[in-house]
N, C-alpha and C positions, 0 to 999 in steps of 0.2 A: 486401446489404452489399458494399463494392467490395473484389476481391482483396486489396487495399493501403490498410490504414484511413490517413490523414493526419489530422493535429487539431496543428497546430504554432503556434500564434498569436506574433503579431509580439515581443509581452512574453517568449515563455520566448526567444527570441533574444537578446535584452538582460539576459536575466537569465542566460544560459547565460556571456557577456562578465561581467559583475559579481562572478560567481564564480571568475573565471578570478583577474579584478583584485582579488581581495579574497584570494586563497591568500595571499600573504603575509604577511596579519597573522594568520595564526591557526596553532596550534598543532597541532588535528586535526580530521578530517573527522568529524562523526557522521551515517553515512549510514542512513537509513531506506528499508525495506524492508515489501510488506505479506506480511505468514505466510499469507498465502492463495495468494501468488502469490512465494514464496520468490527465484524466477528469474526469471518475467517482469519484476516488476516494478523489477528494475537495469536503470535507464541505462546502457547499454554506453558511453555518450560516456562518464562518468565513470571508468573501468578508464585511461581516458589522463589526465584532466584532474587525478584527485589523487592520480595514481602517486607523485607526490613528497611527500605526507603521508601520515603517519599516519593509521588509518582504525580507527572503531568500527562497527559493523554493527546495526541494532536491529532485528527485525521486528517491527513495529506490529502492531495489533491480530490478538495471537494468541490473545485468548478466544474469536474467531469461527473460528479453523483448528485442523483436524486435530492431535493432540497430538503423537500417533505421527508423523505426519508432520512434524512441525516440527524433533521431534528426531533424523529422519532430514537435513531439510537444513544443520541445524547441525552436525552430526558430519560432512556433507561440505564445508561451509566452512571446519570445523577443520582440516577433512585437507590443504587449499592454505593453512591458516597464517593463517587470519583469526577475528578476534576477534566471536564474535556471539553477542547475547541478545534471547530473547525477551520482549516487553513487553506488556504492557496499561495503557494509561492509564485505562482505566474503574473498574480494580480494582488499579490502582499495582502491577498481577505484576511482578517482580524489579525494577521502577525503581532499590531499594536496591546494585544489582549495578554501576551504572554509572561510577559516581564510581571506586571501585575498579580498573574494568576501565582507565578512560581514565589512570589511576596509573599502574596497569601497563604499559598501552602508554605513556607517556612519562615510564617511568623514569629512561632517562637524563637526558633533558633538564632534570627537574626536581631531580635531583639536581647537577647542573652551576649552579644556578640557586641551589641549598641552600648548595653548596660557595661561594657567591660572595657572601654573605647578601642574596640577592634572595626576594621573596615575592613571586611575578608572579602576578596571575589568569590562568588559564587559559580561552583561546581556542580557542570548536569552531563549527567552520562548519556547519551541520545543511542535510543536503541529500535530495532524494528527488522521484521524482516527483509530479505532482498526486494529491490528495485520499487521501496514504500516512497524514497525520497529522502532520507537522512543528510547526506552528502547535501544537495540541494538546497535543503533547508537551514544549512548551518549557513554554506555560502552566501541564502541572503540576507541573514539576519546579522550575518557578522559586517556585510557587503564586501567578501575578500571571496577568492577562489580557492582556497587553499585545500579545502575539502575534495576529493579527487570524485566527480558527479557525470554519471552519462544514462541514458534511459535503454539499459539494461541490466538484470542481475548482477550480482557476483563482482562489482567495482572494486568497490573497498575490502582489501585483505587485511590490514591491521589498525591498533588502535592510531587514533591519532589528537593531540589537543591542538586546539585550535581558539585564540584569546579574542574574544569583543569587544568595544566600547561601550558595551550596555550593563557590564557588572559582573557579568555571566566569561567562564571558561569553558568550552564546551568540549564532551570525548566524544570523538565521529568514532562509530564502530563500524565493521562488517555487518551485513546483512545476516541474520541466523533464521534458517527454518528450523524443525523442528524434522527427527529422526523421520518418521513415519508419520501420513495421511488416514490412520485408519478410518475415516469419512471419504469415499470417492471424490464428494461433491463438493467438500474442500480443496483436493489437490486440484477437481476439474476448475477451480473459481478464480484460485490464486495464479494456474496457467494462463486463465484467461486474461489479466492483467499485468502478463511479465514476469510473475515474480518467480517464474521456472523458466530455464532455458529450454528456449523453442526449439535447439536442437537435436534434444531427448525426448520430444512431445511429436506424436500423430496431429498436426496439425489441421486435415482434413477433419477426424471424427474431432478433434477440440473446436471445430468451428461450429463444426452440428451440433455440440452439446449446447455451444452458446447459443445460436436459434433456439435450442430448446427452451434457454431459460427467456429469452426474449421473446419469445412466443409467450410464454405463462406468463409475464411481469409487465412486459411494452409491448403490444403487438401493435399498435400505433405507428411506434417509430421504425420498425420493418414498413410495413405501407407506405409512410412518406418518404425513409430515405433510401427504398428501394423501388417506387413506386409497380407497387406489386400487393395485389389482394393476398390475404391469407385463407386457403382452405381447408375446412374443418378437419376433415379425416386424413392430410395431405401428410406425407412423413416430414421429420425436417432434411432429409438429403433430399427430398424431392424440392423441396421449397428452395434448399440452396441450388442446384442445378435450376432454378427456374431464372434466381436471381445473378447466376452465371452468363446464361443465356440476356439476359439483359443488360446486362453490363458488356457482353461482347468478348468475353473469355474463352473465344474457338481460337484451338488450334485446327493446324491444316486436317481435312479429309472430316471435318464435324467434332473435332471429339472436344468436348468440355474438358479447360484449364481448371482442373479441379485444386490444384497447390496454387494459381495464381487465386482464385478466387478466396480460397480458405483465409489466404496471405492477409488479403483486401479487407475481407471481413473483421478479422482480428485487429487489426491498422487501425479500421475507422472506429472500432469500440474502443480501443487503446486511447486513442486522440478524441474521443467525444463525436465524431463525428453522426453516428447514430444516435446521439441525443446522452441527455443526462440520467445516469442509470447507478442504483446500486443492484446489486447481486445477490446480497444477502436480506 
């Protein structure tokens, strides 16, 4: 895998311009975030682009991340004065939280609005990287499909609104990363959750990177949901071929399915199946 992961395709360029030219009609930003990857997974371009709106913060799918940890990175976005909740669209966790919160954050506004007898719906731009969940999350809040949503990258190519009965109008955007990873261990984090396509990505060594961090953060749940000890000095390729061999991943004549196995690994961390985990 190269120093410096790139996956920049010519669309988020156009979509990264659309967003730009669309801040004006909207009232605030609702940026999504995945709870697995609290930090990586912010667009640093975005800290400029919607300095000048209002901002709600959601971490997506936070029935698959650390609990303790989630509530650790929310109390430290509290602490620089930002507004964040965690969500689950599979099980609608605090979704009831959000209307409220985007009240709150444009109190004034709408009270100026009150004061003047205007009833304006309210306009939020929903932004985040590829495959955080945007699409997804509009669809259930609006309870319409109209948001084009699948659990892979790169779905949504253009803007699109999409109206509620809750108040709210909401702009589904594209997923935007950002040009360049110059952190490895960010391109390696955000691969390991999808939000690069896996068929640009060495998928064997991204499997062993994620033992790696599985190893330093859960080695617990390696143990139980591979039942397999971990040894000290042991590599993590050695530990994957171990947990190859136990799953039953021969092909003919002995040889270790090392793509099937990688596949598998990646799967059950995608799906929680390894337990509940952030990365950052």
């Amino acid at each position: 895998m190269d120093d410096k992961i790139v996956w920049f395709p010519g669309h988020m360029a156009k979509a990264k311009r659309k967003m730009i030219e669309s801040l004006s009609l909207v009232d605030i930003v609702i940026e999504l975030l995945d709870a697995r990857l609290p930090d990586s997974s912010r667009n640093p371009d975005f800290l400029n682009i919607f300095a000048s709106k209002p901002c709600l913060t959601l971490l997506t799918k936070s029935g698959l991340a650390d609990d303790n940890a989630t509530e650790r990175w929310i109390s430290n976005y509290a602490q620089k004065g930002e507004t964040v909740i965690a969500i689950d669209c599979k099980n609608k966790k605090n979704l009831n939280k959000i209307m409220p919160s985007v009240r709150e954050i444009l109190k004034e506004k709408l009270e100026r609005y009150e004061q003047k007898g205007m009833n304006k719906i309210i306009r939020a731009m929903v932004v985040g990287i590829t495959n955080v969940g945007k699409s997804t999350f509009i669809n259930t809040v609006t309870g319409t499909k109209k948001a084009k949503a699948e659990d892979r990258p790169g779905v949504t190519r253009a803007n699109q609104w999409i109206p509620s009965e809750m108040g709210v109008e909401f702009l589904d955007t594209p997923g935007v990363l950002w040009h360049k990873f110059d952190d490895r261990q960010v391109g390696i984090k955000l691969a390991c959750t999808g939000a690069i396509r896996d068929e640009i990505l060495d998928m064997l060594e991204l499997s062993i990177h994620l033992l790696d961090m599985l190893r330093e953060k859960y080695p617990q749940y390696i143990t139980e949901r591979y039942k397999t000890e971990l040894i000290a000095d042991e590599s993590s390729y050695d530990l994957f071929l171990r947990i190859a061999k136990k799953r039953g991943f021969i092909r003919s004549g002995g040889v270790i399915d090392e793509d099937r196995c990688a596949s598998v690994l990646l799967d059950e961390f995608r799906g929680g199946l390894i337990g509940k985990i952030t990365l950052d």
